[in-house]
C-alpha positions in Angstrom: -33.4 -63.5 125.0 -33.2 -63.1 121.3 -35.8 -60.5 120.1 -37.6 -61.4 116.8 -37.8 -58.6 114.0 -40.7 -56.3 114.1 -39.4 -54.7 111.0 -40.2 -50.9 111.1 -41.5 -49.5 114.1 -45.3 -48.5 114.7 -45.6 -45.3 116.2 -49.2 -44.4 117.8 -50.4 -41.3 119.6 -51.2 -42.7 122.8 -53.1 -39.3 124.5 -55.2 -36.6 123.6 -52.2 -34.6 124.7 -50.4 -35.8 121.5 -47.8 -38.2 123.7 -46.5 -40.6 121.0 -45.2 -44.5 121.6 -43.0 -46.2 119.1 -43.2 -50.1 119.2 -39.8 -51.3 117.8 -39.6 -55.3 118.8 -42.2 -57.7 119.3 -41.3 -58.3 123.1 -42.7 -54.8 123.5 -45.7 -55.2 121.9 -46.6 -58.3 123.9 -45.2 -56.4 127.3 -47.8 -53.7 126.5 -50.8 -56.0 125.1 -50.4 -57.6 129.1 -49.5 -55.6 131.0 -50.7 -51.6 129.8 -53.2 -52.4 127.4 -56.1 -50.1 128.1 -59.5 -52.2 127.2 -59.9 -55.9 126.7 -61.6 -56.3 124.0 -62.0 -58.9 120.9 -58.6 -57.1 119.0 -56.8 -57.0 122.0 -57.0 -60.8 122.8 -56.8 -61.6 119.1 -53.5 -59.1 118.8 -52.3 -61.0 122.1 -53.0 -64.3 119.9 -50.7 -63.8 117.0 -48.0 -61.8 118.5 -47.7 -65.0 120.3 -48.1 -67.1 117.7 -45.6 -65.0 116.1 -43.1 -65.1 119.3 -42.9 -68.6 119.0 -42.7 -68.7 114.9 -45.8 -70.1 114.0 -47.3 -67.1 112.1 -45.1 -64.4 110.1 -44.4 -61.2 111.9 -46.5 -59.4 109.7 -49.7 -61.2 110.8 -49.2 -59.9 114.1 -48.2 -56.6 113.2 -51.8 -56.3 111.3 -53.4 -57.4 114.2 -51.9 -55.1 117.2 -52.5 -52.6 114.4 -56.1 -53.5 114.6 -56.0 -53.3 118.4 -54.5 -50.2 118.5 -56.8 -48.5 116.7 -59.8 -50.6 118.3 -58.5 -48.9 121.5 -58.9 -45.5 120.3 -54.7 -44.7 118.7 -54.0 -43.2 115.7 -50.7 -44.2 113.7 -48.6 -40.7 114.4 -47.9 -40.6 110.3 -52.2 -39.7 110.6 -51.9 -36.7 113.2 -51.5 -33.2 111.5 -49.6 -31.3 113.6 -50.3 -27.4 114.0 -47.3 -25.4 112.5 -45.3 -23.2 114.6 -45.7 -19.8 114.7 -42.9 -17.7 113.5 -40.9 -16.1 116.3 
């Protein structure tokens, strides 16, 4: 299988416990848009659309990539670059 470039991975915090997932290829994304999706809503079947629209190069990558963006934050992620992080505390 040849994997098609996603370009620069989208990393969302998945949890309230702060667990992060980085998509990386566009096999992933679809893998998780069927299979571990969380709600089934109108942007998950219209991220599930272009990505395979995308798969099979009728669209540009970035479509797609906007799209599972949408879904993923119509599912309740945030992007990981949007999460402040508490600082350590000095030892």
């Amino acid at each position: 299988m040849i994997e098609i470039n996603w370009g620069k991975p989208l990393s969302f915090v998945m949890s309230p416990d702060g667990d992060v997932q980085k998509f990386s290829t566009i096999e992933q994304v679809k893998h998780w848009l069927v299979r571990k999706w969380p709600i089934a809503d109108e942007a998950h079947a219209i991220a599930l659309q272009q990505v395979n629209a995308a798969m099979d190069c009728i669209i540009p990558v970035g479509i797609a990539r906007r799209a599972f963006a949408a879904a993923a934050k119509s599912a309740g992620f945030v992007p990981e670059n949007l999460v402040a992080y508490p600082m350590r505390k000095a030892a």
